[in-house]
N, C-alpha and C positions, 0 to 999 in steps of 0.2 A: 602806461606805455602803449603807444598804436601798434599795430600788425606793419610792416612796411609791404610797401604795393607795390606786385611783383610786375613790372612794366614789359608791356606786349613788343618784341621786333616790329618794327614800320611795315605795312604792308604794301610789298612792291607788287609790278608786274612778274618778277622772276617766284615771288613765294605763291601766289595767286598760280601758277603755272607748274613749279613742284608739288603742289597740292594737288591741282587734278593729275598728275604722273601718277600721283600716291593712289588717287583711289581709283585714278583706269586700272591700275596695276592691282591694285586688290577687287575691285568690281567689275572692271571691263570698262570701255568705253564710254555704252549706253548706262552703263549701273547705276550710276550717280545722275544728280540733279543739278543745278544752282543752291540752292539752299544746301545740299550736302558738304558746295564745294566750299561754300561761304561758312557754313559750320568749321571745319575745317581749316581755315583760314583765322577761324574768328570775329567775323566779321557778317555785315547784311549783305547781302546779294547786290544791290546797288553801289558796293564797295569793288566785288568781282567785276561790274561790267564798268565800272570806272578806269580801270587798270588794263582789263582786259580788251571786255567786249562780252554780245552776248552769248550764247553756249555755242555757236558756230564757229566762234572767234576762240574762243579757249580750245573748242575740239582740234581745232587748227592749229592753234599753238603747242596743245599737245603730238599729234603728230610730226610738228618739227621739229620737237624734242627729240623725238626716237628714230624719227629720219637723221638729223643731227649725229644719235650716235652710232648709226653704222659705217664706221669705218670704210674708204673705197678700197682694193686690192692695188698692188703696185706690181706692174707692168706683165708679164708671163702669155705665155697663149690666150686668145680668147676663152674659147671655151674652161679652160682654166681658171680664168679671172668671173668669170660667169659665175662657175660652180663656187669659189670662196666667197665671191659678194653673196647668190643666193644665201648661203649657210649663215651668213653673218647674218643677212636681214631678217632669216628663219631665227634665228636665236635673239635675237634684239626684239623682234615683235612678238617674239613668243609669251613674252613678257608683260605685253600689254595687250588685252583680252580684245578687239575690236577694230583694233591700228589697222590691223591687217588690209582690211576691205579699201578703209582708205590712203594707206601706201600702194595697193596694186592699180589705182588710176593713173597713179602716176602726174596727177595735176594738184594744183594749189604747193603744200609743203611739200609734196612727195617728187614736185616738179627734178629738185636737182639730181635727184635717184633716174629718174627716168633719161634723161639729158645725158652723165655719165655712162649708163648703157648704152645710149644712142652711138655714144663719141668711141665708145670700147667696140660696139659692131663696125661703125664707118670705117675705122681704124684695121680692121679684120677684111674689111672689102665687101662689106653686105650693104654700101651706101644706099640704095633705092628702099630696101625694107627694111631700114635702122630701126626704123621708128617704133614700125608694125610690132619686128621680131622682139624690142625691148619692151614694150607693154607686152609681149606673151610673154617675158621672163619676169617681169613686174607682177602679174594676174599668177604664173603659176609658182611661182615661189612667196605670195605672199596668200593662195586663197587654197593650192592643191595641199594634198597630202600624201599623194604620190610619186611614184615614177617620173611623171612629167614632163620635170626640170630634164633629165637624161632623154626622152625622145625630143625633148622641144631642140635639145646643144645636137644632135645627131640629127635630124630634119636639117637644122643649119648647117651641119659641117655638110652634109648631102650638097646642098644647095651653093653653098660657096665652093665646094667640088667642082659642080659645075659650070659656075660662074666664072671660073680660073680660067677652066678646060676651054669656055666660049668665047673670053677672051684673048686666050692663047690661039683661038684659032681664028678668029675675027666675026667668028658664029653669033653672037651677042644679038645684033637683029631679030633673030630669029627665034630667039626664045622671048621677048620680052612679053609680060605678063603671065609667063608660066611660073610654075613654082608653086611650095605648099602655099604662098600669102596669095594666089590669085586663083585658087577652085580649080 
C-alpha cells in the first residue's frame, strides 16, 4: 500500500504575497529574504519572481496590502477625519514592522493614501498646501510617536483660520507664501 501524496495548492501571485504579509508581520519588512519567502511558499526563489517580481516588487506589493487595508473615514470635519484615518493607519501598520517608512512617502502603493488626504485637505479649503500638509500627516502618523499628529491638525486649523479670515476680507494677496509650509 503507498503513502498517498499530499498535493501542494498552485502557487499564485496572491499566496506568494500572503506569504511575505506573514513574515513582514512576524520579522519586519527587511527580516526576510527571497529564499525565506520561497521557503515559505515552497517553492525556489525563481518561482517568487515569476509571480511576483524581484524583492522591490513583492516589498511593493506588500505594502499594498496594508495600504489596501486601511480603511478611509466617511465624511465629518477635517481634522476629525485626519485623527481616525491616522489611528487606523497607526494600528494597521503597527502590524507590519517596516511598512511604516514606506507608507509615509506616500508614492508607489502608498500613492492612494496620500491622494485621499490631499482630497480631504482641498475639500477643508487648504487647496495650495494639500499636498505639502498631507505628506506631514503621511511622515507623522506613520514614522512619529508623538504628539505631532495633534500640533500638525492645530498648525492647520491656525492656518485655514487665517485663510478664511483672508479671504473674507479679500486680504489673500498679501499673505501668499506665508504660513508654517513656507519658513
Amino acid at each position: 500500500m503507498s503513502t498517498p501524496v499530499r498535493e501542494r495548492a498552485p502557487i499564485t501571485r496572491s499566496v506568494v504575497v500572503t506569504a511575505a504579509l506573514d513574515l513582514t508581520r512576524r520579522r519586519g519588512l527587511s527580516g526576510w529574504t527571497m529564499r525565506d519567502l520561497a521557503a515559505a511558499v515552497g517553492a525556489r526563489a525563481n518561482v517568487i519572481r515569476y509571480h511576483v517580481g524581484n524583492r522591490a516588487d513583492v516589498e511593493a506589493a506588500v505594502v499594498a496590502e496594508v495600504c489596501a487595508a486601511i480603511s478611509l473615514p466617511d465624511g465629518g470635519a477635517w481634522a476629525d477625519w485626519i485623527r481616525l484615518l491616522a489611528a487606523r493607519m497607526r494600528e494597521t501598520v503597527a502590524r507590519y514592522p517596516g511598512v511604516g517608512r514606506a507608507v509615509a512617502t506616500g508614492s508607489g502603493p502608498a500613492a492612494p493614501l496620500l491622494e485621499a488626504v490631499v482630497a480631504e485637505l482641498d475639500r477643508a479649503g487648504f487647496a495650495a498646501e494639500s499636498e505639502l500638509a498631507a505628506h506631514a500627516v503621511l511622515v507623522e502618523t506613520c514614522l512619529s510617536r508623538g504628539d505631532g499628529l495633534e500640533f500638525l491638525i492645530a498648525g492647520l486649523t491656525a492656518r485655514l483660520t487665517r485663510l478664511r479670515r483672508e479671504v473674507s476680507t479679500g486680504d489673500r494677496a498679501n499673505h501668499r507664501g506665508s504660513g508654517p509650509w513656507h519658513g
